[in-house]
C-alpha positions in Angstrom: 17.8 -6.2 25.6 18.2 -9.4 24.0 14.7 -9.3 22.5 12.7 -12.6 22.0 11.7 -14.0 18.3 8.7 -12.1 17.6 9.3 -9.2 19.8 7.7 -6.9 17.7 4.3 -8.4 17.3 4.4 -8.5 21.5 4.9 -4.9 21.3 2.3 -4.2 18.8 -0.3 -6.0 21.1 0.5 -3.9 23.9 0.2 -0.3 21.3 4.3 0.6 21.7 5.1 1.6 18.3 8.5 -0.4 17.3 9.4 3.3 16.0 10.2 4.0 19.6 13.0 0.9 19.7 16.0 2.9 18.6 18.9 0.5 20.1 19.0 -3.3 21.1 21.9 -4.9 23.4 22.7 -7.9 22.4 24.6 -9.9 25.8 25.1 -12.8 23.6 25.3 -15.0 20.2 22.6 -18.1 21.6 19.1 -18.0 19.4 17.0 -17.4 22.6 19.0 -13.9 23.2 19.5 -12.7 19.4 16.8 -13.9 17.3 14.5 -11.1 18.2 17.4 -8.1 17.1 17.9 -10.2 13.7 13.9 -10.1 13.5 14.2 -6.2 14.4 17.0 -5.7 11.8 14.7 -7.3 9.0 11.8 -4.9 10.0 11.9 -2.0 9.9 15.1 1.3 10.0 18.5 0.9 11.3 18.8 0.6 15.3 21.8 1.2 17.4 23.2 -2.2 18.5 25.5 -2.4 21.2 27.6 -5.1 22.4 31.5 -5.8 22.2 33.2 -6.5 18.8 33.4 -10.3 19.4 29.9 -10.8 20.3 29.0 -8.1 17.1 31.3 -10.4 14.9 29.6 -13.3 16.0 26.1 -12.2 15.3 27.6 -10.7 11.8 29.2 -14.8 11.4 25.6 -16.0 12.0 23.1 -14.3 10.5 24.7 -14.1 7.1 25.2 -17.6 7.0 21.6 -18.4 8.0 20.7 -15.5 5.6 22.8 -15.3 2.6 23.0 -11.7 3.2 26.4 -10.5 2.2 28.5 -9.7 5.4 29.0 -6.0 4.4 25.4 -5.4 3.6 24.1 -6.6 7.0 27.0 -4.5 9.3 25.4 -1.6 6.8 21.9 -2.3 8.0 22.6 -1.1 11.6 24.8 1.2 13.6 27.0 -0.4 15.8 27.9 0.9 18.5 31.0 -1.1 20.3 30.9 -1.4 24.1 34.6 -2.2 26.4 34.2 -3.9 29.2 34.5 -1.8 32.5 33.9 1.4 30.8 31.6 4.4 31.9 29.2 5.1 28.8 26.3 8.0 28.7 23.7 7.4 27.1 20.4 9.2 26.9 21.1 10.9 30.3 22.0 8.1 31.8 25.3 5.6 31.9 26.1 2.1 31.7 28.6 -0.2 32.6 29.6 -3.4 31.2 31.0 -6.2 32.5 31.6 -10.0 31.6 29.6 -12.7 33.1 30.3 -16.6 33.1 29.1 -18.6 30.1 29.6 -20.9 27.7 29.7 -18.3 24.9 31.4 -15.0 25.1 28.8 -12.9 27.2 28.5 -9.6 29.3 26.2 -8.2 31.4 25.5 -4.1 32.4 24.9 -1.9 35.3 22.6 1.1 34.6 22.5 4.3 36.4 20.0 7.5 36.4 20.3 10.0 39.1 20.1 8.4 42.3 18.9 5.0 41.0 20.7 2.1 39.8 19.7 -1.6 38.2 21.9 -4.7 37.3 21.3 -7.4 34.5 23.1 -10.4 34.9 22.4 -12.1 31.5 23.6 -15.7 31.1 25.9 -16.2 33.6 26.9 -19.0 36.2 27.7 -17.2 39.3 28.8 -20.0 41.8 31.5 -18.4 44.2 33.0 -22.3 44.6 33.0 -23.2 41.2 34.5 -19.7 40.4 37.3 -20.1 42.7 38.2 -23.4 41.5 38.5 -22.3 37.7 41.1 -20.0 38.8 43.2 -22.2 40.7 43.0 -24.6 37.9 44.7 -21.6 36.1 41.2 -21.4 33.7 40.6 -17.5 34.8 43.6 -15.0 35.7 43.7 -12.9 39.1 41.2 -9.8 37.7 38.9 -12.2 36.2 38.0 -14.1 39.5 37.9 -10.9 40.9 35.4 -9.2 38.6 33.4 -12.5 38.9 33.4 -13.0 42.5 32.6 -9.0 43.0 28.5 -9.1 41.7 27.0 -5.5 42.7 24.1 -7.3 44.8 23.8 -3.7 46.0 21.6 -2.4 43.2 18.1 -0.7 43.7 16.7 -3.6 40.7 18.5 -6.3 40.2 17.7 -8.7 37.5 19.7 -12.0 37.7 19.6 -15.5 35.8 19.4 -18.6 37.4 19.5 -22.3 35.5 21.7 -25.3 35.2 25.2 -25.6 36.0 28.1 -25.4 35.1 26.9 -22.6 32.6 24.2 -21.3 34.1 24.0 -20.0 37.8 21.9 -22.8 41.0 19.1 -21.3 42.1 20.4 -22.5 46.1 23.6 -20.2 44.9 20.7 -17.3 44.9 19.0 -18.9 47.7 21.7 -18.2 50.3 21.8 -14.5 49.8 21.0 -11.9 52.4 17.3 -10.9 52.9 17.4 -7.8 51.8 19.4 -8.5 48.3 16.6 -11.0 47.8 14.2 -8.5 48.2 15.1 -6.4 45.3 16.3 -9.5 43.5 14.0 -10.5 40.4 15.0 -14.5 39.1 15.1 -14.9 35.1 16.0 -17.6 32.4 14.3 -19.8 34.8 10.5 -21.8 34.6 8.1 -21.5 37.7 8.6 -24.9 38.9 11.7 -24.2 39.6 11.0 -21.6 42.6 10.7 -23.5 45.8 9.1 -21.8 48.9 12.1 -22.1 50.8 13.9 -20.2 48.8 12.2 -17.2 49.0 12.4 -15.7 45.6 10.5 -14.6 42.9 10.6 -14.4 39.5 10.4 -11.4 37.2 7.1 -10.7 36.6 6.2 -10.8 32.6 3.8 -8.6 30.8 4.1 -4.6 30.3 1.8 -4.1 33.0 3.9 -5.6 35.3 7.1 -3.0 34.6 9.7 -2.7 37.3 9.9 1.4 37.8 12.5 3.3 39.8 11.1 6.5 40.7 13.5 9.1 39.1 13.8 12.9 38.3 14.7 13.7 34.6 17.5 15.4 33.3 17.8 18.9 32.3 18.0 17.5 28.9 15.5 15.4 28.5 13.1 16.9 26.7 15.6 18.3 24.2 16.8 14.6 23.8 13.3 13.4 23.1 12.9 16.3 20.4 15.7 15.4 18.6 15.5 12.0 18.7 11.8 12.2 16.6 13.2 14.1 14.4 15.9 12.1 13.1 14.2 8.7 13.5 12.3 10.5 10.1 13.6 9.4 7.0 13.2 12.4 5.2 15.3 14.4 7.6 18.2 12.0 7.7 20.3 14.4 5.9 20.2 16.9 8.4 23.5 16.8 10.7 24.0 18.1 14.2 24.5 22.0 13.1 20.8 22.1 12.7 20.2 20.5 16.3 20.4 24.1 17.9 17.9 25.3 15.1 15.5 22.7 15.5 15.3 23.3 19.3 14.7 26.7 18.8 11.7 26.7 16.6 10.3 23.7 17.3 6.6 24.2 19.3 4.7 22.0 21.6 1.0 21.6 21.4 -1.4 20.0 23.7 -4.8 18.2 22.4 -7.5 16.3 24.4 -9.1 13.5 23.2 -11.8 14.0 20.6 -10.0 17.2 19.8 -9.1 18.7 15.7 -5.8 18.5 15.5 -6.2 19.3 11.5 -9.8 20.0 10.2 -10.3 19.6 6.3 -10.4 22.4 3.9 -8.2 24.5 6.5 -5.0 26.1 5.1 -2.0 24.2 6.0 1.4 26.4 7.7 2.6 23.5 9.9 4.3 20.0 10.1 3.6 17.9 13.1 5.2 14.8 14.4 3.4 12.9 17.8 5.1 12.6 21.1 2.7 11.1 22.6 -0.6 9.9 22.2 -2.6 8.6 18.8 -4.8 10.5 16.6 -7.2 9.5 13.6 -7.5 10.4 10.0 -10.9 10.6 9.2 -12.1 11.0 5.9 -15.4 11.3 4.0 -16.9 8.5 1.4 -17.6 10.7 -2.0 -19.0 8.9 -5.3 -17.4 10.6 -8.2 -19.5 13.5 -8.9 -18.9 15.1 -5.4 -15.5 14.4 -5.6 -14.9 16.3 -8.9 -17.1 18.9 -7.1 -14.4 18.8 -4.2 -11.4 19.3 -6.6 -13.0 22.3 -7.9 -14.0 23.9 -4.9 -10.0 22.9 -3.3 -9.0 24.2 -6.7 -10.3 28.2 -6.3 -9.5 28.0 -2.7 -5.5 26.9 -3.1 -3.3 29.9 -4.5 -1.4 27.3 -6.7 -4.6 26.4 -8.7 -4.1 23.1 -9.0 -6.3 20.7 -6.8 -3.0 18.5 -6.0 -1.8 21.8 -4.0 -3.6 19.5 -0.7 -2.0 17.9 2.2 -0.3 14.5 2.1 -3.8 13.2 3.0 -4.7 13.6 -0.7 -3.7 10.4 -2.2 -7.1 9.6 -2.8 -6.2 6.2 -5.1 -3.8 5.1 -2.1 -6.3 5.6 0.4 -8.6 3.2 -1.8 -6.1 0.8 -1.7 -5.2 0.8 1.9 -8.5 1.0 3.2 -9.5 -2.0 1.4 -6.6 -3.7 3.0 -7.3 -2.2 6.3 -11.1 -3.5 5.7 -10.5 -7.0 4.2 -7.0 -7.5 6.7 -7.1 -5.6 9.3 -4.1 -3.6 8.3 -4.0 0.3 9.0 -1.7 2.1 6.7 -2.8 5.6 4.9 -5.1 8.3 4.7 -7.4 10.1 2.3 -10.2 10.1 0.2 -11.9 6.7 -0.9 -12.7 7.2 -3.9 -15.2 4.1 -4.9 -14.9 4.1 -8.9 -11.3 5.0 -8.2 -10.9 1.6 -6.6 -13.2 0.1 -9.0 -11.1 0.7 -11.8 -7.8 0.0 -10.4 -9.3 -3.7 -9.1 -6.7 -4.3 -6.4 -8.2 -6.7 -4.4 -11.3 -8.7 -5.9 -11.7 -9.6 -2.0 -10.7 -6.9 -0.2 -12.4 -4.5 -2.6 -15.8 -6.2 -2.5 -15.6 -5.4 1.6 -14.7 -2.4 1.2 -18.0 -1.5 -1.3 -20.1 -3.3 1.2 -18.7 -1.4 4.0 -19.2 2.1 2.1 -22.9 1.3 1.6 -23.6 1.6 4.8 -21.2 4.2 6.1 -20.0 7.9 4.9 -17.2 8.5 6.9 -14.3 6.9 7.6 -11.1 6.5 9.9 -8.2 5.5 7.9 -5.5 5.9 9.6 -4.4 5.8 13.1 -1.2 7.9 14.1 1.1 7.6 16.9 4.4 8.2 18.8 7.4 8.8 16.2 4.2 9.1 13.2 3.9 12.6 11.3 1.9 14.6 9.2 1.4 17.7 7.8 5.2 18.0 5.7 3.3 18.9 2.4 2.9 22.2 4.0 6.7 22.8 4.7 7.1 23.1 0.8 3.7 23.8 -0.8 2.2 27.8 0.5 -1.2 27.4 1.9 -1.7 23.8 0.7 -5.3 22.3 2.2 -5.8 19.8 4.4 -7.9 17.5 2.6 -8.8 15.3 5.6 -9.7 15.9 9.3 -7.4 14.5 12.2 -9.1 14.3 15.7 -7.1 13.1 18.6 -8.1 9.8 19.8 -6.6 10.3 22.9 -5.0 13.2 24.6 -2.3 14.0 22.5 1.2 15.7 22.6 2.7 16.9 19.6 6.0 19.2 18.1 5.1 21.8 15.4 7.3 23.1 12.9 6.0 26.3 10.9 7.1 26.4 7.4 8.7 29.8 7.8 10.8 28.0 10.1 11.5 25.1 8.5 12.1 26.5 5.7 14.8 28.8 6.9 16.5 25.8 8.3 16.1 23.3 5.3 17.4 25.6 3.0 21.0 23.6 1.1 19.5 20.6 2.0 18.2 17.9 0.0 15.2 17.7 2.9 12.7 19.8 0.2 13.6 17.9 -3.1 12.4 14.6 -1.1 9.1 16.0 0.1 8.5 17.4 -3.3 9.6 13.7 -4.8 6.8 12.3 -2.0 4.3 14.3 -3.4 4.2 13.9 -6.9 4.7 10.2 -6.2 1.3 10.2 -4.3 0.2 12.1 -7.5 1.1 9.3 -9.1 -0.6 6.6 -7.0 2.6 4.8 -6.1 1.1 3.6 -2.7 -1.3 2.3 -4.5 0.9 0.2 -6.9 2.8 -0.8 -3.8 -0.6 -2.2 -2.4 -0.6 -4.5 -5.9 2.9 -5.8 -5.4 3.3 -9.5 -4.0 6.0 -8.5 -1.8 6.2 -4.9 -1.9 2.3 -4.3 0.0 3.5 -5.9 3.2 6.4 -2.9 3.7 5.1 -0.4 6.8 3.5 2.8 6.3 7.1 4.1 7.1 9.0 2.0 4.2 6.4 2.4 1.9 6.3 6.3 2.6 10.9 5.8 2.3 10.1 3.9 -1.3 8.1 6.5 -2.5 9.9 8.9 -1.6 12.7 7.6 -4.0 10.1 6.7 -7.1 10.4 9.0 -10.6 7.6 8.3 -12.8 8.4 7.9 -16.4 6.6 7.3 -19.8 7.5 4.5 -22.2 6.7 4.5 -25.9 5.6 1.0 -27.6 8.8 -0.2 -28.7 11.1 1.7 -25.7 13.7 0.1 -23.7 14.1 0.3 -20.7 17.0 -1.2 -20.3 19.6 -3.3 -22.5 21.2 -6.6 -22.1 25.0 -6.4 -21.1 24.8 -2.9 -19.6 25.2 -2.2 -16.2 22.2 -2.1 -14.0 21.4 1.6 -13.3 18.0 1.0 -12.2 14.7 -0.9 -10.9 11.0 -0.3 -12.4 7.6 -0.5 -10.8 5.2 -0.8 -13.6 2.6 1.8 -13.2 0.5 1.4 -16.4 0.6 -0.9 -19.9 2.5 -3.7 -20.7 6.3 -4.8 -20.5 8.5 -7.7 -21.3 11.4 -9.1 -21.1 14.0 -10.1 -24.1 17.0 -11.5 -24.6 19.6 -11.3 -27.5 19.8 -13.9 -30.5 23.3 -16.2 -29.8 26.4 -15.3 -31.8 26.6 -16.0 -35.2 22.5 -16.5 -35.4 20.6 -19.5 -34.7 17.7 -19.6 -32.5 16.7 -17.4 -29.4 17.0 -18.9 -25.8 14.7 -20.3 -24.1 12.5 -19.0 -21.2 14.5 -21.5 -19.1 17.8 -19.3 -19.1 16.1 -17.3 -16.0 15.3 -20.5 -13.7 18.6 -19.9 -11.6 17.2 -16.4 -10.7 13.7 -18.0 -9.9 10.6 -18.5 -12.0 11.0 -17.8 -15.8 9.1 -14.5 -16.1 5.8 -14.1 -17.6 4.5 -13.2 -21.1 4.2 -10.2 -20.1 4.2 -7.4 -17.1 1.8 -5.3 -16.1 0.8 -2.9 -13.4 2.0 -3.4 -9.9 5.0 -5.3 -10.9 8.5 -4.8 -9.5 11.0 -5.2 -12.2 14.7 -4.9 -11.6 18.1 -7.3 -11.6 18.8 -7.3 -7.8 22.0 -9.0 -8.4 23.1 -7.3 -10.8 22.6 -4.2 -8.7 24.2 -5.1 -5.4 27.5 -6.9 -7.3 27.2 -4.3 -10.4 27.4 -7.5 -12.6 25.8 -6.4 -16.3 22.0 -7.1 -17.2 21.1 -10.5 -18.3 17.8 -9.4 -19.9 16.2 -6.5 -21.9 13.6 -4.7 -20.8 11.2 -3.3 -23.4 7.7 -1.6 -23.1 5.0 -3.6 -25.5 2.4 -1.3 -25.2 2.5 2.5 -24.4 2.3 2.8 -20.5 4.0 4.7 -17.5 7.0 3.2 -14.9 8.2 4.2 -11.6 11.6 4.4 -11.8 14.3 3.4 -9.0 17.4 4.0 -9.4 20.5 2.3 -7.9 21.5 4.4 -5.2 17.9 4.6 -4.4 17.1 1.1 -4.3 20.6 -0.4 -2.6 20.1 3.2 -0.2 16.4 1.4 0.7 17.8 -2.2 1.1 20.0 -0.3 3.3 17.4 0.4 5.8 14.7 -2.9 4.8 17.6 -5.9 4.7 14.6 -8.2 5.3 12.7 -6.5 1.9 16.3 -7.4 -0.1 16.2 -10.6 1.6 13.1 -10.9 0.1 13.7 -9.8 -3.3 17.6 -11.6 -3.4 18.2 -13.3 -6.5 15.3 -12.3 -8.5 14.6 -10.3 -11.4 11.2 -9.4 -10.6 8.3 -9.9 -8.4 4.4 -10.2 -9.3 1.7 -8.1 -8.5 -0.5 -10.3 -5.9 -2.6 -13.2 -7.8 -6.1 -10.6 -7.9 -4.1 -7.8 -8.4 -2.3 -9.6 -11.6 -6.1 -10.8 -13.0 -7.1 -7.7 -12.9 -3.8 -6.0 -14.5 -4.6 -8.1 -17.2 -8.2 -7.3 -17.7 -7.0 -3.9 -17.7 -5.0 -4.2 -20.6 -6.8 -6.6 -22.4 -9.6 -3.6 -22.0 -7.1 -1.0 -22.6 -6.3 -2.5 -26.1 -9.6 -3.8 -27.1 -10.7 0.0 -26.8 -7.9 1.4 -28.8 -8.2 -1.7 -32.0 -12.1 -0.2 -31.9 -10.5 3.3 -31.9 -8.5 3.0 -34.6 -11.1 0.6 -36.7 -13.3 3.6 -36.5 -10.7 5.9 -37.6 -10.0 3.6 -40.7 -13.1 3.8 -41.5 -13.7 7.4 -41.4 -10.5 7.6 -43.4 -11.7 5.7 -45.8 -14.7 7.3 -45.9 -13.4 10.6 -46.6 -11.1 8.9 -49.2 -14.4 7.9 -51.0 -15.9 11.2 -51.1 -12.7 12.9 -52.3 -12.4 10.3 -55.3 -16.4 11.3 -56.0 -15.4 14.8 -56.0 -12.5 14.5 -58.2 -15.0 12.8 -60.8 -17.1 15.3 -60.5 -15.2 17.9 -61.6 -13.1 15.7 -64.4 -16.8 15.7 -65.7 
């Protein structure tokens, strides 16, 4: 409710996953009440947000100004969910009631009731019986507003009430005169501690997540079903599913119980099962291999999978991702992915000169590895709902006692079957064949997306190989597409005016940002954004320089992402491209340079040899003229 600016990172401190904030009320439009939900919006999936159409079209007003989001693409970045004033809504078992309070803005308040228990928010509101009474004989407030107004439900188990300066904000004496035992379950907000006087005998809410008010109640015969199903279609990949498959998914879901320091998943098992985490964390914990034990790994994960192919392993796999993330998570302090670190993997890929130089310190001196640390709303295991008898290619232990739903592929599969569920987890995979994570990892903007957007981007990635001398795309055709360059070199051209004369300068891209580089290379995000949100036609060509491979994006993809990462768009708005990170960039080009250096001795050898053989066939032909 009305969270703070920089809600989130609170909530990290304190270990509550954000995935677990599904719905924000908003009571009204002032920065110290709606900042946090615009912050919450940017981050991370679409949340419910409640609140009445005026103060929803006042936010909308707002934040698109102070943005320059388009209107319609920030209403599409949430679900709203419109509340009327005096009206009995259920919501996850429970039901509130809104009302309006007193303030300067258009604001409400809500009662909230479960079981036997009940608890009132005020919000901003100047609740002064006098002052109330003489608006409406002024002829300010009609009849049923005083009424409403003058009629607070003191009688609450929890009530939560605001207290400031008048006119627009409530006295604190006005609080003060109440009974003794409103005051007693009476909790004083909006409101600094000097501003509590012993004779008034009250207290203020007590901050911090330790210090939670809690109403003892039982929970309702539903409440464990709601908790399933709400897991389950927080996950992107199952956001297709609709509520015909809700009976199904209560009816094969499973629970399991682990303690802490338990295997949840042990490596080199056979994988049946997807699991998603109630409650609890758990760790992925991976072993350090140089590259000689690793190919012996493939081999041996090779004969044991029936697919005979060593990518038929859990999601864990991504070997090159897990590199990547782990140096981040090592140079950072960021905690993203799991898998194998493979050292000359990360070597030759160069991410981070930095990070990567802690990371091959830190693997000197140790051989195993946690990677990544799961918890409530995370998942794991969905490889196996496609792939038959995939291995787990990394061990998860349960750092703490642990609560998690199991789906068995039989199951799953029975249920996903029509849906588009199994051509996204398929997509996922080859991407992390592909090393996207890793790419993301290289990208400027595109490495500071969570686990859970980059796992929704790659997802949505189709790799592709250009030819020297390919476009990718034309100038004047619609946009159809974005690019994340996975390997050689790209660049960007534009047509020759009219009638001839000279080519336009670099400066022709300076209202869309930067002019662009030389050249692009690996870890760069390529794509007209303007062009694709307003379907305006391309103002450049794209063309591949050097043979190399692209992940491809395209538009419903990308403006489907945007869709649920506004604050990634708002990011990327106006811009054709964005760069690899500066280390990531230096060592792109050192790549290439590499890359080509190699191939110019390649083909000087082959000369040769041609010529060479070219030689001895013109002795031969001499030889028998003679």
């Amino acid at each position: 409710v009305d969270p703070p600016p920089h809600s989130s990172a609170i909530l990290a401190q304190n270990n509550i996953p954000q995935s677990l904030i599904t719905g924000v009320i908003i009571t009204h439009c002032h920065a110290d009440h709606d900042a946090g939900t615009f912050q919450k919006i940017l981050q991370e999936g679409r949340i419910t947000l409640m609140t009445t159409q005026t103060i929803h079209d006042s936010f909308i007003r707002k934040y698109a100004a102070l943005s320059g989001l388009d209107p319609l693409l920030l209403r599409k970045s949430f679900h709203f969910r419109p509340v009327k004033i005096g009206e009995n809504i259920k919501m996850r078992g429970g039901m509130f009631r809104f009302f309006y309070s007193l303030h300067a803005i258009p604001c409400v308040g809500f009662e909230v009731f479960l079981g036997d228990k009940s608890m009132v928010f005020s919000a901003d509101h100047m609740n002064d019986p006098p002052k109330i009474k003489e608006l409406h004989a002024d002829g300010v407030i009609n009849d049923w507003r005083k009424d409403q107004l003058l009629n607070f439900p003191w009688h609450r188990d929890i009530i939560l009430h605001e207290a400031g300066i008048p006119p627009i904000h409530t006295p604190m004496e006005t609080l003060a005169n109440l009974p003794g035992d409103v005051k007693e379950r009476l909790y004083v907000v909006h409101v600094s501690g000097n501003a509590f006087k012993p004779e008034f005998e009250l207290k203020p809410a007590p901050v911090g997540v330790e210090n939670t008010l809690t109403l003892e109640v039982e929970e309702p015969e539903n409440a464990a079903a709601l908790e399933v199903l709400d897991l389950v279609t927080n996950i992107d990949l199952f956001s297709s599913l609709t509520i015909q498959h809700a009976r199904e998914i209560l009816q094969i879901v499973e629970v399991a119980e682990y303690k802490a320091g338990d295997y949840v998943i042990r490596k080199g098992d056979e994988g049946h099962t997807m699991m998603i985490i109630a409650s609890g964390k758990a760790d992925v914990r991976v072993t350090v291999l140089n590259r000689d034990d690793r190919l012996k790994e493939r081999v041996s994960m090779r004969q044991k999978s029936p697919l005979g192919t060593p990518r038929a392993v859990d999601e864990e796999d991504s070997q090159a991702a897990a590199a990547a993330m782990f140096s981040d998570k090592v140079g950072e302090g960021e905690d993203e992915d799991e898998g194998h670190v493979d050292v000359e993997a990360l070597s030759k890929r160069k991410l981070s000169m930095n990070g990567g130089k802690l990371l091959m310190d830190h693997l000197q001196n140790k051989t195993h590895a946690t990677v990544k640390t799961f918890t409530t709303g995370d998942y794991f295991g969905e490889q196996a709902l496609v792939a038959p008898d995939c291995i787990r290619s990394a061990d998860i232990i349960a750092r703490t006692d642990l609560t998690c739903y199991e789906f068995r592929r039989q199951d799953f599969n029975w249920l996903l079957h029509g849906t588009s569920v199994v051509a996204k987890i398929e997509r996922m995979i080859m991407a992390r064949q592909d090393s996207v994570w890793e790419l993301l990892s290289m990208n400027s903007v595109l490495r500071m997306l969570t686990p859970t957007q980059k796992t929704q981007l790659e997802q949505r990635c189709e790799p592709k190989f250009f030819e020297a001398g390919d476009e990718v795309w034309a100038e004047g055709d619609p946009a159809t597409c974005a690019v994340l360059i996975d390997s050689g070199s790209f660049k960007f051209e534009k047509k020759a005016p009219s009638g001839g004369g000279r080519r336009r300068a670099a400066s022709v891209f300076r209202h869309l940002g930067p002019p662009p580089p030389p050249m692009f290379y690996a870890g760069t995000f390529i794509g007209e954004i303007d062009a694709l949100l307003e379907d305006k036609p391309l103002q450049t060509s794209l063309v591949a320089k050097a043979e190399g491979q692209a992940m491809v994006i395209t538009k419903k993809d990308i403006l489907d992402f945007f869709t649920n990462a506004p604050g990634v768009l708002l990011a990327m708005l106006h811009t054709q491209f964005v760069m690899p990170t500066d280390e990531a960039q230096k060592a792109a080009v050192l790549a290439a340079e590499e890359e080509a250096m190699a191939k110019r001795k390649e083909l000087t050898k082959r000369n040769s040899i041609a010529e060479d053989d070219e030689e001895e066939d013109g002795e031969s032909g001499d030889e028998e003229g003679v």
